[in-house]
N, C-alpha and C positions, 0 to 999 in steps of 0.2 A: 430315539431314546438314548439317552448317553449310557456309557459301557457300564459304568459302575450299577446302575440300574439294574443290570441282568444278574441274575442266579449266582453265575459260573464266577462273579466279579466280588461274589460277598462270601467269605469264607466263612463266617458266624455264622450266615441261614444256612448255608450249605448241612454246618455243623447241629443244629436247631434241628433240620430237616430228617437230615438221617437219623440221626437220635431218638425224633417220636415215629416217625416210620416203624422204624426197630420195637419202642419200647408199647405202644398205642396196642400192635397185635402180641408182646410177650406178656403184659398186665390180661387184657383178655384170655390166653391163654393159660395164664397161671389159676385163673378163679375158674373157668371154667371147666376145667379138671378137678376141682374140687366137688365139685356135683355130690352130692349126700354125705360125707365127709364132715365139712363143718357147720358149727351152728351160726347158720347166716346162707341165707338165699342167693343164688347162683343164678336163678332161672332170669333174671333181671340185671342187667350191669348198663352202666350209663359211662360213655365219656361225653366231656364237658369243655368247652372250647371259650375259652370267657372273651377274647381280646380276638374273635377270628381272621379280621380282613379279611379282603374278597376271596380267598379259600384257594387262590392260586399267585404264581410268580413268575413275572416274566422271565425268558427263557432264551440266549442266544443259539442252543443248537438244538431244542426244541421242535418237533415239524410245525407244531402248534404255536408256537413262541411262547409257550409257558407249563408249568410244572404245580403239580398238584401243592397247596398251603396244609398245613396242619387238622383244618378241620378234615378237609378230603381225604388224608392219610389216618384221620380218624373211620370216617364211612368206611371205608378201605377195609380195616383192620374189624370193623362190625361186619361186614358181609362176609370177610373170610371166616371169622367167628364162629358166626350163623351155621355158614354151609357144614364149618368142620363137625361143631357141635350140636346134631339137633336137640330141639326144646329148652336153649341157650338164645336169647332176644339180647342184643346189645343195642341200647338205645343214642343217639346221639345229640347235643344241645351245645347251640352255639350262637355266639354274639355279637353286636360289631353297633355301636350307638351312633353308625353315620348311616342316614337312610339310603344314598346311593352306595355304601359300602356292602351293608348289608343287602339290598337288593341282589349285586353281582356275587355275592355270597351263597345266596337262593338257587343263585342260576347255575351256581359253578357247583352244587352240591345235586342239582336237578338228579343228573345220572343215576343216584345211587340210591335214591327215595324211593321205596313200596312196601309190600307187606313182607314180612320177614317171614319165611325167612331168606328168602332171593334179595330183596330189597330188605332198606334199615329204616327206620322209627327214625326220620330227623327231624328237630325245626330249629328254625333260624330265629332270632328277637332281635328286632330292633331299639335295643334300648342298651343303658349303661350296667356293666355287671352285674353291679352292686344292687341294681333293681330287680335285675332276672335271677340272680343266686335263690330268692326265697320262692320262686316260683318252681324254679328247677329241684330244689328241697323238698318240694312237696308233692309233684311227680314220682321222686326215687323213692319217697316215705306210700306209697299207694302200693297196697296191696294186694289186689283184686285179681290174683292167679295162683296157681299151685306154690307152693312152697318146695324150691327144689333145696337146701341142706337138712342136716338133720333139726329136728325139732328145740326150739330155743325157751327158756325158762316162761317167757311172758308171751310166747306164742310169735313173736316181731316177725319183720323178714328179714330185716337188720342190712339191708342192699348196701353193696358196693358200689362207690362211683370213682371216677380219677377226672380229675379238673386240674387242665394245665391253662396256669395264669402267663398269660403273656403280652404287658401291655407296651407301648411303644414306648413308654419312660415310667419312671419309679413312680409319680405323682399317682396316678389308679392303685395302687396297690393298697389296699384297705387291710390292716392286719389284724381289727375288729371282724370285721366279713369272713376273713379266713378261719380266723380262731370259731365260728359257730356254724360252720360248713358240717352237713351232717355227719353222726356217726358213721365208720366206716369208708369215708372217705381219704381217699389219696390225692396229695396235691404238689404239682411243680408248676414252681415259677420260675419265669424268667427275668433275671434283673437284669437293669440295665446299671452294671459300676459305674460308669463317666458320669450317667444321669446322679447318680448319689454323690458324688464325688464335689459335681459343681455345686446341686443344694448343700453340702453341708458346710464346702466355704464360703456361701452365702449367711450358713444360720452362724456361723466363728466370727462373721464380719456384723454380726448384730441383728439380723432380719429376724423379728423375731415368728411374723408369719410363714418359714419358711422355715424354723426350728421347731414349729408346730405340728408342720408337715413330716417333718421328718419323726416326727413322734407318731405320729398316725399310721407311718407307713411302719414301723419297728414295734408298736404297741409301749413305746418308752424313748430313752434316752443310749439303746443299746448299741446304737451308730455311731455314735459320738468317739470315743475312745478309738477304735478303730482308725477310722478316717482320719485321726493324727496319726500314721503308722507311714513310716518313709515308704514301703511297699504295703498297701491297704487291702488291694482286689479280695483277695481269699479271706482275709478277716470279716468285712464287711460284710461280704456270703453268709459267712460262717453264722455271723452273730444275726443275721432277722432268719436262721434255719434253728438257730437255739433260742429265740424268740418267740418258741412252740411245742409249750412242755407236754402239750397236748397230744403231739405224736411221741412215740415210743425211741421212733428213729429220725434224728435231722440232721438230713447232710446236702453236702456243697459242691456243685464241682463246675471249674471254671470251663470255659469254652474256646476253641480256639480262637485266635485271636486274629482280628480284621479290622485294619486300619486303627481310623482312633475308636473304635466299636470292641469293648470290653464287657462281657454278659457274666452271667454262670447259672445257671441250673440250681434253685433249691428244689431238695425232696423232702418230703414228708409223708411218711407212712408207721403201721404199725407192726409192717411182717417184713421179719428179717430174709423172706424168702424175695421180696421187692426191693430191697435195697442191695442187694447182688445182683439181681436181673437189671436196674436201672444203673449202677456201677459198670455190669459191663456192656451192656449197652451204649453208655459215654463211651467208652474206651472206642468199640467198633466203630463208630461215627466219627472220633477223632482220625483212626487210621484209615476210613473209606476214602478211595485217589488215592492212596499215597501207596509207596514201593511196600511199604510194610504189612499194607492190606492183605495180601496175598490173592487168593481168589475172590474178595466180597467186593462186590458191583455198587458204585453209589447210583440214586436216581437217574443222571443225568448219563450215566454209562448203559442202566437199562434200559433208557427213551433210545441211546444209540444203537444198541443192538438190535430193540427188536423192530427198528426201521429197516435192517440190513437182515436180518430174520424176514421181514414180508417180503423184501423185493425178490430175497431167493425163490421161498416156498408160497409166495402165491396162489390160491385155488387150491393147496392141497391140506389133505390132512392126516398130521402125523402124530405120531407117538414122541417124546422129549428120545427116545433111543435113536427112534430113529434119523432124527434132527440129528443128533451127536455123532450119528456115521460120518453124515456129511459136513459139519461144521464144528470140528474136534478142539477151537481154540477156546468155546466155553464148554467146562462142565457141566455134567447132568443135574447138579445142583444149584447151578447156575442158570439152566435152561429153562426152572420150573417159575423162579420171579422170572426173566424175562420173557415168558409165555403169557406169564399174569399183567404186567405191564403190557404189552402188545392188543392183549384182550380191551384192556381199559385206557389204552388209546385209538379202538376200535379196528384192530388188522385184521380181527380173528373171534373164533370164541373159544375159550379157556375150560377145559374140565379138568379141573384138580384131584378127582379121584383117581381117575385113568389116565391122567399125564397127559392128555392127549389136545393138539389144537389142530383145530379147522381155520387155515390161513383164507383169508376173504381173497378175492379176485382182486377189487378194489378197496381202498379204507370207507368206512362206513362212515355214513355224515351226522354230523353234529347235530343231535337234538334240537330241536324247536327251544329257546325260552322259555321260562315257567310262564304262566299267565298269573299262577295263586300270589296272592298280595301279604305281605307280612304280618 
């Protein structure tokens, strides 16, 4: 597999990675606090994975040679959820229109599928967004369980979802589809700038199928102006996140930058309590690796640790204290993700109430493949 292929080679995923890591369990955690507080149900939250790919990424230092994709970091962020909050169901839905993509999708997500709340409510579709958006609308619109906020004018439940759009080029990106994503929904996409960049000196050079497109993706002409701008990336952002007068708040932020691969992050929400948590959010994912990070561990710093965590503590089981007697160069705040990573690369099992892990003798073996068909 040539280099650039792996993880550690792509600073945008890198930067992609850590970001919904972060942001996938602070959005769950911000509604799920809410619990009878406000008018709109809690008891039901869905994240939404439109663009998933096989749900993981090859991995140069990996033991496994690969690292959990977006949707997995989705499961992730619902089963911690669960556990933290009972009578809190975080459901997960995700897509990929290649049937061999989605297949290994199924299989990479296998782990984390049961009844909630140990296990999470997932399915995989095999089909194009745009097909599964109204199917998935009408799951989150079901109401058939207690009403966990307080009581709403017309009785609704009025659920929360967050759908992060992330397709391999601007072409998928449907700004009709988006704009009638249910109420209550929160949505980041990931654009791809070079992908816009080249369609719009295609549609300047006369294409007019191709000026079309770029209509579809902006719901107008609002690309245009920009993309003549000697420096564009951040305009271009800008203008299809104000291309949605529909949210309250739309904003932009670019991502670090990797090769010729120029992305950025729109957000759209309607609670100014989400667009700080996803602001600093960015921030931390920018400075994860770097000297500036201070103590925060990116992914691939936690797969190495708690590689170097089992060979120590082997067969035994401790408390994260007393882990930190003996291996004093990570913090005790640091010890609790890399206990959690370790758990869910199978060295150990994790209890997060009591800190406490049971380091395996040996790593436990990989699942069977799903049999269930899409």
């Amino acid at each position: 597999m040539p280099e650039d292929k792996f993880v550690e080679a792509r600073r945008q995923t890198q930067h992609k990675l850590e970001l919904m890591e972060r942001y996938w369990g602070a959005w769950c955690t911000i509604l799920a606090r809410t619990k009878g507080r406000h008018p709109f149900c809690p008891t039901r939250l869905w994240l939404v994975d439109t663009h998933a790919g096989s749900g993981e990424h090859a991995s140069a230092t990996d033991p496994d040679g690969k690292i959990e994709g977006t949707p997995a970091l989705a499961a992730l962020a619902a089963r911690d959820t669960q556990r933290r909050f009972p009578g809190i169901e975080v459901r997960v839905r995700a897509t990929d229109k290649s049937k061999p993509v989605a297949n290994a999708l199924l299989a990479a997500l296998r782990p984390y599928r049961g009844t909630p709340p140990v296990g999470v409510d997932i399915k995989v579709g095999n089909v194009d967004w745009v097909k599964a958006a109204p199917w998935v609308a009408a799951e989150i619109a079901d109401e058939d369980h207690p009403h966990g906020g307080r009581p709403v004018r017309d009785g609704r439940h009025d659920h929360r979802s967050l759908w992060f759009i992330d397709p391999y080029g601007p072409e998928s990106i449907e700004h009709g589809v988006i704009d009638e994503l249910p109420a209550g929904s929160e949505v980041i996409i990931n654009l791809d700038l070079m992908g816009l960049l080249r369609l719009a000196g295609r549609a300047h050079a006369g294409e007019t199928a191709v000026r079309d497109l770029l209509g579809r993706i902006y719901g107008g002409d609002g690309w245009d102006a920009p993309s003549k701008l000697p420096h564009p990336h951040q305009a271009l952002a800008d203008a299809l996140a104000k291309s949605f007068p529909r949210w309250r708040h739309q904003n932009a932020y670019l991502l670090r930058a990797s090769g010729s691969q120029d992305r950025a992050m729109v957000h759209l929400t309607d609670s100014k309590t989400a667009v700080e948590a996803f602001a600093e959010k960015v921030e931390l994912a920018l400075k994860a690796g770097t000297v500036i990070a201070g103590r925060t561990l990116t992914t691939i710093e936690r797969d190495k640790a708690a590689v170097e965590l089992f060979n120590r503590f082997r067969g035994l089981t401790l408390t994260t204290r007393q882990m930190y007697a003996v291996v004093t160069r990570y913090s005790l705040g640091q010890l609790r993700p890399i206990c959690n990573t370790a758990a869910t690369n199978r060295y150990g099992r994790w209890d997060d109430k009591t800190g406490t892990m049971e380091w395996f003798s040996e790593r436990a073996p990989e699942p069977a493949p799903p049999t269930l068909g899409l």
